[in-house]
N, C-alpha and C positions, 0 to 999 in steps of 0.2 A: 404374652406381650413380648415383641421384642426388644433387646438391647434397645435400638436405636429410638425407640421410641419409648423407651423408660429413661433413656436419659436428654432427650430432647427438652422438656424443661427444668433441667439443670443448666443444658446450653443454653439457651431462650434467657434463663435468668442471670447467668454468666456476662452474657451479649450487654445486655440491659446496663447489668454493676460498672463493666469499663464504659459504657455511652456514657453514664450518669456519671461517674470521676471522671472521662475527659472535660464533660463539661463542666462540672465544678471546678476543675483546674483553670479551661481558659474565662469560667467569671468573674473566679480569684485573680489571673492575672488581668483580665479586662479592668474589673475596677481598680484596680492598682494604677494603670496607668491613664487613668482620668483623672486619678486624686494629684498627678506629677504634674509640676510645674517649669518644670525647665526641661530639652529635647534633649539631652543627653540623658537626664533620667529617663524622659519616656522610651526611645533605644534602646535602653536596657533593657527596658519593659516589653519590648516589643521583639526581641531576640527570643524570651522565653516563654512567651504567648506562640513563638513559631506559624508564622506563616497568617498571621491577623492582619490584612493591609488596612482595615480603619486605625488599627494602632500607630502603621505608620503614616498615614495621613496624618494623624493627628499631630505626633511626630515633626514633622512637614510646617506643619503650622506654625509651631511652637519657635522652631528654628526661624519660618522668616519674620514672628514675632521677635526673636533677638538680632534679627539683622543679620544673621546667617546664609549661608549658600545652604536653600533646600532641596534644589534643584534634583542632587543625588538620591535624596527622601524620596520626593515626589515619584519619580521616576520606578526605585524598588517599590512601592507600591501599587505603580502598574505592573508591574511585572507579576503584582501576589494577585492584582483584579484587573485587568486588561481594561475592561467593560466600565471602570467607573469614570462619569463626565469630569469630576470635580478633579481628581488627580490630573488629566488630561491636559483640562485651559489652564490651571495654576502652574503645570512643566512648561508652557508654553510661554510664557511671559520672559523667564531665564535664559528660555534657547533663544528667544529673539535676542536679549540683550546682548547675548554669548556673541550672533552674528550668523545664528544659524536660524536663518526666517526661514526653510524649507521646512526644515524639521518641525518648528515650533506652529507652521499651519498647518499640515499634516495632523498634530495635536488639537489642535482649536478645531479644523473637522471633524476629527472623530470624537470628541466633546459637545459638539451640535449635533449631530446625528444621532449621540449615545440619549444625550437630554435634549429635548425640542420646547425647553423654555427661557427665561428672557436672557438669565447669564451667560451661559454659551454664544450666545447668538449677537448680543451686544460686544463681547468679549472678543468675537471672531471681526465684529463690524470694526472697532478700533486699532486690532490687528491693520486691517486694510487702510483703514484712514493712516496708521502712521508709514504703512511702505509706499503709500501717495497712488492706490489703485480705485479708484473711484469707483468704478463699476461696482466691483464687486462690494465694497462698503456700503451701498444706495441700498444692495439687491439684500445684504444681511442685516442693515438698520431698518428694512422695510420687517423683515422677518423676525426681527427682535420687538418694533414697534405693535407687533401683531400678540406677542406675550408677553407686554407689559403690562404693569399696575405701577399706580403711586406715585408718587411724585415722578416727571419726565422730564425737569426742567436740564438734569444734565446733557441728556440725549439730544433735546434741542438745539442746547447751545453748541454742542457738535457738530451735528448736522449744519447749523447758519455757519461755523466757523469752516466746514467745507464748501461755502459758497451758496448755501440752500435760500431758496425763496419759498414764502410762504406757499402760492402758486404751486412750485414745486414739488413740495411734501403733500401738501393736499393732491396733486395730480398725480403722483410717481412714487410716492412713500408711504404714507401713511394709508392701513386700510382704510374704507369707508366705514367710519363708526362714529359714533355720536361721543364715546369718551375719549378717546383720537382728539378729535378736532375740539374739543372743550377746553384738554387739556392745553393745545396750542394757542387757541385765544389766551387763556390764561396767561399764557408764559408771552404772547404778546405784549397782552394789556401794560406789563411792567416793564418792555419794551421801546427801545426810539424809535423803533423799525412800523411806523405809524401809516405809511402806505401800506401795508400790508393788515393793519387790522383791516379794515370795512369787508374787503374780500374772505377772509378767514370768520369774520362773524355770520358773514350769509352764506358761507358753506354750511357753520352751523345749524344756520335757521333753514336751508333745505335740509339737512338731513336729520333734523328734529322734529320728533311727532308730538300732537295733543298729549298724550301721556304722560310724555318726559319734557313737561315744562318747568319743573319743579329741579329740575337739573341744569336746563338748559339758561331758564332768565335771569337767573343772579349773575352768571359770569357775561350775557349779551348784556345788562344792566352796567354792569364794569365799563364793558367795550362801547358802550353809548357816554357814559362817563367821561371817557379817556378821549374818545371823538370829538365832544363838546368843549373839554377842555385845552384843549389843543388847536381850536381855531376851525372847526370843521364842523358846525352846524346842520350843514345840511347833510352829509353823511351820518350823522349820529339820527337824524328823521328820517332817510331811508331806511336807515336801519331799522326802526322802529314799526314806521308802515309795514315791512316785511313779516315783522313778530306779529303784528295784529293782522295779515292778511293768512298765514299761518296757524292762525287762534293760537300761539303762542301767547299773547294775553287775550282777554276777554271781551275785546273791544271790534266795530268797526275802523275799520283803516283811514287816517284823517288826510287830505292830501295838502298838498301847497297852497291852494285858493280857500280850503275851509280845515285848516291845519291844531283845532283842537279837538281833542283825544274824548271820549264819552261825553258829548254835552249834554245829556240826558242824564247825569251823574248816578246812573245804574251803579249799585251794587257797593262790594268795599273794594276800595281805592289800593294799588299797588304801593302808593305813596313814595314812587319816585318815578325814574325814566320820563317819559313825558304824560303822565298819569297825575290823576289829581292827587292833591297835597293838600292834609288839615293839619296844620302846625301845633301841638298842642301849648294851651295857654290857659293861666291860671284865669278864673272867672269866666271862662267860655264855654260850654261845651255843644256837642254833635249829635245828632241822630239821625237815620234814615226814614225818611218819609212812608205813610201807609202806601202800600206798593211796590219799597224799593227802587224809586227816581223820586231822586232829589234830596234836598237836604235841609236842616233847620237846624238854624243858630240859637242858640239861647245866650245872650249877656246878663250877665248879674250886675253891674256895675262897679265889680270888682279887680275888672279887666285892665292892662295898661292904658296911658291913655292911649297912644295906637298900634296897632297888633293886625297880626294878618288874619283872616278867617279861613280864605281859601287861595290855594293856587295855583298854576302851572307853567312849565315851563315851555316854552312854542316857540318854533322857527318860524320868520317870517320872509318872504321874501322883498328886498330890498324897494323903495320905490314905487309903494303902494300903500293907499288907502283902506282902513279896513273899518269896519261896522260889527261893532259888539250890540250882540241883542241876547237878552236875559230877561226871562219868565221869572219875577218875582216879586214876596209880597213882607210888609213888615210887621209884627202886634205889638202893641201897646210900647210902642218908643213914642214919643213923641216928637211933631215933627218938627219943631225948634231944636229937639235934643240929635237928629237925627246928621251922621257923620259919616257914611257908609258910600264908599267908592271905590268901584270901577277904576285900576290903574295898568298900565302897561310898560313897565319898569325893565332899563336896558339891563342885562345880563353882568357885564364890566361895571360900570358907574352906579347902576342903582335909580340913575333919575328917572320920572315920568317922561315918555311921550304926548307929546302937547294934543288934549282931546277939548270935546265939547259938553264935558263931566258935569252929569249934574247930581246930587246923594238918592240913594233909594229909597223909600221912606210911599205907602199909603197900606191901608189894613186890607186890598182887598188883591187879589192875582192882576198884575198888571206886565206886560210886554214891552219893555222901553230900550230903544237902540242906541247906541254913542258910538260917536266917529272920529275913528284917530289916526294923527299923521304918522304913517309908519318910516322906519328909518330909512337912509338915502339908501344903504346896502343892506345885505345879506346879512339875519342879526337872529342871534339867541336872543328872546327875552322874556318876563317873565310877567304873565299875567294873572295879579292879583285884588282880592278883594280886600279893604282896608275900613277896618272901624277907628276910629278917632275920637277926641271930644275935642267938640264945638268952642273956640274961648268964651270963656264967663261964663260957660254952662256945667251941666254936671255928663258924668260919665253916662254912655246910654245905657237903658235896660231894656229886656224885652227881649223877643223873638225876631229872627232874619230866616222867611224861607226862598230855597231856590228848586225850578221845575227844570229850569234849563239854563244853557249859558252855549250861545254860539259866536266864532270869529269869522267873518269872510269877507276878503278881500274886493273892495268894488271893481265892478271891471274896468275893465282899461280904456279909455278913449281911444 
């Protein structure tokens, strides 16, 4: 056998002993300077770790936690890792304020380049929004918007505050994506900038599929909310048509001349948007009919004396006459006791529209229509079924079913 290879693992295991002490030295001094709290001690720290730049990042940190100038940190520890994003955009911040914006976007690029997610990229976009160059802020907030998560409410209000329309993020900013444009309704909805919902909800609703309804209708449910309350009726019904011509809900699409929503009372109720509503109420309750269409009341007589059963909420348009017809039958009320009606109540005030009401009330399926003056204008309002007791009588009991319940407008002379 030769020397060389009679003493090879001795070298081999030589090799090995200083690998394993150097790195026991820099673990000992690594954890050392995670346990420090102040950047003069981690400095220290960082001198005898020799050539560790997470140390002096961290370093870096600590200092502009004390409101120090880290700028010089920052910077030696590019110098120990060229390559890292983080050291990169956080030296950029100092050189701008210093007055040196060449140096410090130089920095911010090769910080997006090095990391191609959301930090850099927003980081470079704000860069640009404060030296007043547009372009390139649009081109870098579209590319930041592209790796983002979680709340984006900052981002938007930057972008509006550079003059942005809804229109224009969804045409020129924002990718086309369904949590993109969600999140923008959202950050509308809590917004005065109310020309711009309706447009930003039916982006939504195009670029929302059957699947992702469960994503999509709580915040178009918001934005149908925020329509209605705001004096906009019939935007908040477009809207809605569009989600049901979408199967975004489960419904046929209702229009202006026969504008309520499932009359065939299929299925369970969203219980809002303009979907039927069962209020719940002590002594009352619900069930769906064999089949699943329609529905049945049961009174206990333990009910207030008057209380809603069912309702919806429907745009109507202004200056027409409409004819309510409703498939239904009553058991065992009696029909002295019987108090059950048909109303059409303004959205603001609450009052009835003046109809030709008469209470529902026989044991067997019957089709009876009522005709009501609808209001002069363009009017949210809300039609309801109303249990009562009768004066002098007692509260009703018994069963209320319904097969159907239709509104449509007579035609126009």
């Amino acid at each position: 056998m030769s020397k060389v290879s009679r003493f090879a693992p001795l070298a081999l295991l030589l090799v090995f002993a200083v690998a394993a002490g150097l790195h026991l030295q820099r673990a000992r001094a690594e954890w050392g300077w995670r346990r420090i709290d102040s950047s003069y001690g981690a400095e220290q720290w960082c001198r005898s770790v020799r050539g560790n730049p997470e140390c002096w990042r961290a370093a870096a940190r600590l200092r502009e936690q004390e409101g120090g100038d880290a700028l010089p940190v920052w910077l030696h520890s590019l110098e120990l890792d060229p390559r890292n994003a983080e050291a990169a955009v956080a030296a950029a911040m100092p050189l701008e304020s210093a007055g040196h914006a060449d140096a410090a976007e130089r920095l911010l690029l090769r910080g997006a380049a090095l990391n191609r997610l959301w930090l850099p990229r927003w980081s470079l976009s704000l860069f640009y929004a404060r030296q007043g160059r547009k372009p390139e802020f649009w081109r870098w907030a579209s590319a930041a918007f592209d790796r983002s998560f979680w709340d984006r409410t900052a981002m938007f209000r930057e972008c509006f505050a550079q003059g942005a329309t809804a229109e224009f993020l969804l045409r020129q900013v924002l990718p086309a994506r369904l949590d993109l444009r969600l999140a923008l309704l959202r950050f509308l909805v809590t917004q005065p900038a109310e020309d711009q919902l309706l447009p930003t909800a039916e982006a939504v609703v195009a670029c929302a599929r059957p699947g992702e309804r469960g994503e999509a209708v709580p915040v178009l449910i918001d934005a149908i909310g925020t329509l209605a309350k705001t004096g906009r009726p019939e935007e908040a019904f477009r809207l809605w048509i569009s989600m049901c011509r979408k199967h975004l809900v489960p419904y046929e699409a209702p229009s202006v001349d026969a504008p309520l929503t499932n009359p065939d009372l299929h299925g369970s109720f969203l219980e809002t948007g303009f979907d039927w509503q069962v209020p719940a109420t002590n002594g009352i309750s619900s069930l769906t009919l064999t089949g699943g269409q329609g529905l049945r009341f049961t009174l206990t007589g333990s009910q207030p004396e008057e209380t809603v059963l069912l309702q919806q909420w429907v745009f109507l348009r202004g200056g027409r006459n409409w004819i309510l017809t409703v498939d239904a039958r009553t058991q065992n009320i009696d029909s002295a006791d019987s108090a059950l009606y048909w109303r059409i109540l303004d959205s603001e005030t609450s009052l009835p529209y003046e109809s030709d009401q008469a209470p529902l009330q026989g044991d067997e399926w019957t089709v009876t229509r009522q005709r009501y003056h609808g209001p002069p204008g363009d009017r949210l309002v809300r039609l309801a079924l109303v249990a009562a007791r009768r004066p002098g009588r007692i509260r009703m009991q018994g069963d209320v079913s319904l097969r159907r319940v239709e509104l449509r407008a007579e035609p126009l002379s």
